[in-house]
Structures are given as structure tokens and as C-alpha cells.
C-alpha positions as CSV (number, residue, x, y, z in Angstrom):
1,X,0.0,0.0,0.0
2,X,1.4,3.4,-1.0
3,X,1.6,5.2,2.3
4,X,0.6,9.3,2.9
5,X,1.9,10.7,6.2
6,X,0.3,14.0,5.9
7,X,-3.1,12.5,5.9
8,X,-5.1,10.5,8.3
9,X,-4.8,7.0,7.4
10,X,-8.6,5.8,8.3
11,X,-10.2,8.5,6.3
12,X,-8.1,7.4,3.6
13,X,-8.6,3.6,3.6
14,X,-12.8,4.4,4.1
15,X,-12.5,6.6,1.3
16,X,-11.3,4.0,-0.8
17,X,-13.1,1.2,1.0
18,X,-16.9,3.3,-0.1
19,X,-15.0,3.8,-4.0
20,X,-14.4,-0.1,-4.4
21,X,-17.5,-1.2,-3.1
22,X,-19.4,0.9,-5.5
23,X,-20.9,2.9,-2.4
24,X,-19.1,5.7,-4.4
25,X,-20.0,5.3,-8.2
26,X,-18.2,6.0,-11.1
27,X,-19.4,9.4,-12.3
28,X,-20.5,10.6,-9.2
29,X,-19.6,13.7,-7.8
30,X,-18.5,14.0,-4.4
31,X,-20.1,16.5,-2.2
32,X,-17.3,17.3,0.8
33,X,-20.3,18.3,3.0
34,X,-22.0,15.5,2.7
35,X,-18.8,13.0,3.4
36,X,-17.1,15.0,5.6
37,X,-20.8,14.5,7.6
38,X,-21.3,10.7,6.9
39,X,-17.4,9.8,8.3
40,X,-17.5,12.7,10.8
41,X,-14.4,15.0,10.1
42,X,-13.8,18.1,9.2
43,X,-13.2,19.2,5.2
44,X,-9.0,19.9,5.7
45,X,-8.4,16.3,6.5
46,X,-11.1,15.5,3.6
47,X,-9.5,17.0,1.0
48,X,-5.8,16.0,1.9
49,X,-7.6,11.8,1.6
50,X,-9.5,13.0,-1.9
51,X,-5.8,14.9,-3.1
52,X,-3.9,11.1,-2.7
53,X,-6.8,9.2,-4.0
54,X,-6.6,11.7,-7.5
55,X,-3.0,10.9,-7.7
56,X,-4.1,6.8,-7.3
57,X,-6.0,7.9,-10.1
58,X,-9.5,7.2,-8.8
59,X,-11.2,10.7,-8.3
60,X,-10.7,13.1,-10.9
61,X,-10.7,17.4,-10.6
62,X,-12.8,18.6,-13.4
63,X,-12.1,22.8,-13.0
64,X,-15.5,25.0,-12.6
65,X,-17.1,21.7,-11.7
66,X,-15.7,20.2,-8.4
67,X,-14.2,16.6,-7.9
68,X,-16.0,13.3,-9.0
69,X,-15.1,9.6,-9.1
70,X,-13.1,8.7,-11.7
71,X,-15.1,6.6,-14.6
72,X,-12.8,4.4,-16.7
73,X,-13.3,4.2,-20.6
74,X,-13.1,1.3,-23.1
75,X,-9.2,2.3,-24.0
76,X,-8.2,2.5,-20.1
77,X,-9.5,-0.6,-19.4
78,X,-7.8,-2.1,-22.5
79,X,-4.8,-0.2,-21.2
80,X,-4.6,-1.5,-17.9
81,X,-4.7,-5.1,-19.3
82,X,-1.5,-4.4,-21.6
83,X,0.1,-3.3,-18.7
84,X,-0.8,-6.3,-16.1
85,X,0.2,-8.7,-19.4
86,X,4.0,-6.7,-19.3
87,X,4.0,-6.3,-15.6
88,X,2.7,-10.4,-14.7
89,X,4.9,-11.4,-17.8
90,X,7.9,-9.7,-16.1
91,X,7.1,-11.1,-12.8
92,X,6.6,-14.8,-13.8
93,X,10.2,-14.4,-15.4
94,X,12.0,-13.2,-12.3
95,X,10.3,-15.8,-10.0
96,X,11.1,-18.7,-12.6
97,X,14.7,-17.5,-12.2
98,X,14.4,-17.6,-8.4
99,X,14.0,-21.1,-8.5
100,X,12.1,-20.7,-4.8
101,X,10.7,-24.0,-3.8
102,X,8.5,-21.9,-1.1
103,X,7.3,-19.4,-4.0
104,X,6.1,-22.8,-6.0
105,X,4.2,-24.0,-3.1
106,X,2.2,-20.8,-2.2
107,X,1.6,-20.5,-5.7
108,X,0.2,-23.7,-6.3
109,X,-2.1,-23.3,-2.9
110,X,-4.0,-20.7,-4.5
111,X,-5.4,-23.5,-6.9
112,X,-4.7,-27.2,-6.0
113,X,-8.1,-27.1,-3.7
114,X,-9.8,-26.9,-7.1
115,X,-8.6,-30.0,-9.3
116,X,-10.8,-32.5,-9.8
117,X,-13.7,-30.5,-8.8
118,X,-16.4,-31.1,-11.5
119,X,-17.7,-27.9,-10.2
120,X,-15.8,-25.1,-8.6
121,X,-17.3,-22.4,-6.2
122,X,-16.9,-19.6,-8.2
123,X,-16.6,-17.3,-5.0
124,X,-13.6,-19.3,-4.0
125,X,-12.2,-19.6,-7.3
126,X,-12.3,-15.4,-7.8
127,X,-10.5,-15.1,-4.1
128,X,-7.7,-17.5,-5.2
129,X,-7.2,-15.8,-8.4
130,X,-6.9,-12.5,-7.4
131,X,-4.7,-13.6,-4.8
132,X,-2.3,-15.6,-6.9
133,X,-1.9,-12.6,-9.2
134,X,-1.2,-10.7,-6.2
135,X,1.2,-13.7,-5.3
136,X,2.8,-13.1,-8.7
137,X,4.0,-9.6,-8.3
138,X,4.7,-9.6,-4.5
139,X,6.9,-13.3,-4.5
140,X,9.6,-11.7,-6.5
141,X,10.3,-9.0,-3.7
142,X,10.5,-6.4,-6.4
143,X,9.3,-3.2,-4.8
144,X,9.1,-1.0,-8.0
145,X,7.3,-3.9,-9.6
146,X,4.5,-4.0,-6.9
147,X,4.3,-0.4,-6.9
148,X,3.4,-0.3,-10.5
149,X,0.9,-3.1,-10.2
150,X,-0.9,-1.8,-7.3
151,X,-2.5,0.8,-9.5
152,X,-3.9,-1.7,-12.3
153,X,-5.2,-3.9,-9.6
154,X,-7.1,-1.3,-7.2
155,X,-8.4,-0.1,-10.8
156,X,-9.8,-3.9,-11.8
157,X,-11.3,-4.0,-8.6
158,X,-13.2,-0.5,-9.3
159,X,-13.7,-1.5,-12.9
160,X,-15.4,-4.7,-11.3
161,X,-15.1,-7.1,-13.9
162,X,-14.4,-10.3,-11.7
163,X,-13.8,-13.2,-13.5
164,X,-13.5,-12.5,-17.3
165,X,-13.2,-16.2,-18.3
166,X,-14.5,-19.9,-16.2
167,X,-12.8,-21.5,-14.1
168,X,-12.5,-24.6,-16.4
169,X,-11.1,-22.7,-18.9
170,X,-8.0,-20.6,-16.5
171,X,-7.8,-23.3,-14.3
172,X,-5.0,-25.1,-16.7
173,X,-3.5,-21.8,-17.4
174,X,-2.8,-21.3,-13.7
175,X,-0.8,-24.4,-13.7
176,X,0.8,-24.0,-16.5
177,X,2.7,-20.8,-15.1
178,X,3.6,-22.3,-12.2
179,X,5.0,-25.2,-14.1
180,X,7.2,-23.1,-16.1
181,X,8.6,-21.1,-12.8
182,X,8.9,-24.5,-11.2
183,X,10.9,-25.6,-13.8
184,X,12.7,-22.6,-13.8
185,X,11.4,-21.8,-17.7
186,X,12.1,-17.6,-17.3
187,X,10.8,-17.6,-21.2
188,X,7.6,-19.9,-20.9
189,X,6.8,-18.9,-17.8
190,X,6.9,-15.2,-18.8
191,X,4.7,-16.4,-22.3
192,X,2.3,-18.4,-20.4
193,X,1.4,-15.6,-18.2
194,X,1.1,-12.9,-20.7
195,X,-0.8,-15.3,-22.8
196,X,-3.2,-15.8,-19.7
197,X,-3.9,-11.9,-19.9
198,X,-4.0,-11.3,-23.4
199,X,-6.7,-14.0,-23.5
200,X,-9.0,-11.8,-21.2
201,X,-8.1,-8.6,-23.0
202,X,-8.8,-9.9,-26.2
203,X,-12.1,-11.6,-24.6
204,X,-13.1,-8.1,-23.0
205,X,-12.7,-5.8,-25.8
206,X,-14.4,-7.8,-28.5
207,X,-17.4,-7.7,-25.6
């Protein structure tokens, strides 16, 4: 988490909390009064939370017409899923150079609960994903590489696509990446996981 000492951390964090769970809506403006009211502080603090959360990139200053939460076009969307594909590809690479027995088996934990399941909780199966992606980036201990992901994933979660493909069909994909860094495959396990992203770009924009 990117952290901001000159605000106050909880009204930050709710802020974000009410803009991921859709309490705030894309599109919506925000009225300080009314927030500042609803979390009971005052508007300096407000503002300083609403200033970090424009550079995150999810409220947007629109001059003569106030601040609003940012909405996300076709093309950014698209964007940030050429970005995870470099950013996942990368990490996959570094972590298949590692050779880290430990970074195999928390990888495979995410999804070994699911084979041979002739139906998978799709709950469960959306938690494990997002967390082995998660896994992906932070296993390689690359600081500026989780940095840059953290934007692209707290921006998927606001986008709220979930699950772009079925568990029977990324199920194998999974695996497959994890085989490659087990192996210690840098170039198939860096293909395999951009693959597994251009497979849900490609399956997002032509919907």
C-alpha cells in the first residue's frame, strides 16, 4: 500500500473502501459536505484523503465543476490489461529465475483445492485468483514492480469485472505458469502468463 503521512490514514482507507465497493460510483460527484458529515471530520483532512486518491487515479478534478469519481473508458480498461500482461509477464520471469521451492508451493495453494472438482465455487475460485496474481508480483520482492501493479489492480477492482473467463477454462493456465517457474522456464513462464492476460483482453474488448 502506497503510504501518505500527511493525511489521516482511516479516512483514507474508508475513502477507498466506499469507492471499491461501489458505495461511491463512477461518475459521481462528491459532495465534501456531505462526506465530511457521513465519516464525521472536518473538510481539511477530507481533502488532503481525496488529493492522494486523485493521484491513485480514482477521483478526478474537473475545473469549474468540483471533484467526481473517476469513470474508466473502453481504452483504459484495455490499457490496464496491456500493462498487467508486461508487468505479470515480467514477474513470472523473475520468479522462474528464483527457482524458490516456497514461492512454488504458495503458488500452487492458491489452486490445488480446485482439481478434480467437476464444479468449482466460483466465490472461492475469484479469491484465489486475485490472490495468486497478487502472489505473482509480491513473491519476487521487487518493490518498484509491486508499486506499479498496485495501480492496475485497485483499478480492476473499481472497474469490477471479476472473473473474465471460467474457471475450467484458466484453471489449466494457472498451472501452466507455475509449471514453467517450477521448472525454472524464465521464457515460458513469462509467455504463459502474458498469454493468460491477453486471453481476457482480447475476450473483454471484443465484448
Amino acid at each position: 500500500m502506497i503510504q501518505h503521512a500527511s493525511i489521516s490514514e482511516p479516512i483514507y482507507l474508508r475513502l477507498k473502501e466506499m469507492i471499491l465497493n461501489g458505495e461511491l460510483k463512477q461518475g459521481e460527484k462528491i459532495v465534501q459536505e456531505k462526506i465530511a458529515e457521513k465519516l464525521g471530520v472536518s473538510r481539511t483532512p477530507l481533502m488532503k484523503a481525496l488529493l492522494a486518491l486523485e493521484n491513485e487515479y480514482l477521483v478526478e478534478s474537473i475545473p469549474r465543476r468540483g471533484m467526481y469519481i473517476r469513470s474508466w473508458d473502453k481504452k483504459e480498461i484495455i490499457d490496464i490489461y496491456i500493462c498487467r500482461e508486461a508487468i505479470e509477464g515480467m514477474a513470472a520471469r523473475l520468479l522462474a529465475q528464483s527457482k524458490d521451492e516456497d514461492v512454488i508451493k504458495q503458488l500452487r495453494g492458491c489452486f490445488s483445492p480446485f482439481l478434480n472438482n467437476k464444479e468449482i465455487d466460483l466465490d472461492a475460485y475469484t479469491e484465489a485468483d486475485e490472490v495468486f496474481h497478487s502472489l505473482l508480483i509480491k513473491l519476487t520482492g521487487n518493490a518498484p514492480l509491486d508499486k506499479i501493479y498496485f495501480f492496475g489492480n485497485i483499478h480492476e477492482k473499481v472497474i469490477g469485472h471479476g472473473l473474465i473467463r471460467p474457471p475450467e477454462e484458466t484453471l489449466d493456465e494457472h498451472f501452466k505458469i507455475i509449471k514453467a517457474i517450477e521448472k525454472g522456464d524464465a521464457d515460458g513462464a513469462e509467455q504463459f502468463a502474458r498469454e493468460h492476460i491477453k486471453k481476457s483482453r482480447e475476450l473483454l474488448f471484443d465484448q
